[in-house]
N, C-alpha and C positions, 0 to 999 in steps of 0.2 A: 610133393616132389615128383619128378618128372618118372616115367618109365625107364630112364637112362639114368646111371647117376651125373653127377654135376661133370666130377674130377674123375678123367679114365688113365690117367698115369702120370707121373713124374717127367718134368721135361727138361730140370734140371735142377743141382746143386751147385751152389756155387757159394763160395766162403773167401773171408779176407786172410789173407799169407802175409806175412813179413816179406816173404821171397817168391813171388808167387811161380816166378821159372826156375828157380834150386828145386821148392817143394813138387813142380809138374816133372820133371828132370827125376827125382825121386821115385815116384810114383811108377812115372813109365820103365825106369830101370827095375825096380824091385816088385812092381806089380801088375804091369803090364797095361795101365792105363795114363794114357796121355802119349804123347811123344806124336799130336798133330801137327806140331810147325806154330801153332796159336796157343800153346798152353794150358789145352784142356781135352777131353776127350767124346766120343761120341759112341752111345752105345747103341744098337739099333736091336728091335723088338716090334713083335706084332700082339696088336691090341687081341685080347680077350674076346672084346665081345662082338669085333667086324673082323676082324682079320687083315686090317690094312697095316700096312710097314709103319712105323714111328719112332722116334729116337729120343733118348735120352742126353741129355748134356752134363759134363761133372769139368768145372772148369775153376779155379783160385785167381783169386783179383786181388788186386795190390790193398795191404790194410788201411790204405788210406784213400779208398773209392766212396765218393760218394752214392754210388748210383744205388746200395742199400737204406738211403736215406727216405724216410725221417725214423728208422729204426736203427737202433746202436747196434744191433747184436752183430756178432760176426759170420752172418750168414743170412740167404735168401736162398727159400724153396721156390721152385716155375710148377706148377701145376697145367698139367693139359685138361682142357674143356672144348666142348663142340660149341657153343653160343656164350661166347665172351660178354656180349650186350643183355643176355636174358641172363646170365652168373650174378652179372656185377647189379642187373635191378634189381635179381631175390636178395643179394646178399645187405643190401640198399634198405630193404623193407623189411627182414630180421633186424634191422638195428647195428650192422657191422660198420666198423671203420671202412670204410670205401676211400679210395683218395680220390682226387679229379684228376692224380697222371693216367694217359692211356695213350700209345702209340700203336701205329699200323706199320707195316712198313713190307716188305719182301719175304718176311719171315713170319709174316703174321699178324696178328694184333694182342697186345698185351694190357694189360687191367691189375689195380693194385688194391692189395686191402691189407691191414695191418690185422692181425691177432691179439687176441687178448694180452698176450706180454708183450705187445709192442713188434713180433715179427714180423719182415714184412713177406706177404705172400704175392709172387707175379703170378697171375692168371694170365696162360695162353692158349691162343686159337690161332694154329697151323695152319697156315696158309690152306684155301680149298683141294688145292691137290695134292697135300699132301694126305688131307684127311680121305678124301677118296682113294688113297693107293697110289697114285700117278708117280 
């Protein structure tokens, strides 16, 4: 393993709701998270071990989204990582569920792999300036 670890925080939570804007509605009323206008929230935090800004996402998607697919469960962890391409080879050559989805986009690049109970885990890599601080 590297000098770094893989995973340096949570990028987000995200779970299936029956309601997913009564339940964000909730939330931001009685706990003070959510109430973005999108139905989820954003938490902002500096990494540990650089010190660059980085966010947290906690966000409820309607129970009947596929995009936790091919996993049943009612939830998907985002994990942050620095090298999305060198994660998904180690995790490749331990023998892990890796899937072939992976998207790049404005927000980064994302990578999937199932866990042993079938969770699915999104690996992501934040765009380069966000990881630098920018």
């Amino acid at each position: 393993m590297a000098d770094r670890p893989r995973v340096h925080g949570i990028g987000g939570v995200f779970f299936k709701a029956e309601d997913p804007d009564a339940l964000a509605k909730w939330y931001a009323d009685h706990l003070d998270v959510g109430g973005e206008g999108w139905g989820g929230h954003i938490f902002n935090w500096r990494r540990a071990d650089t010190g660059t800004e980085a966010m947290t996402v906690w966000s409820p998607f309607k129970a009947t989204t596929e995009y936790f697919a091919p996993s049943e469960k009612a939830y998907m962890v985002n994990l942050r990582v620095d090298d999305l391409d060198g994660t998904l080879a180690a995790l490749r050559s331990e023998g892990c569920n890796v899937l072939d989805r992976y998207e790049a986009n404005e927000q980064g690049k994302f990578g999937y792999v199932l866990d042993p109970e079938g969770g699915l885990v999104e690996l992501w890599e934040p765009p380069a300036a966000e990881q630098a601080g920018a």
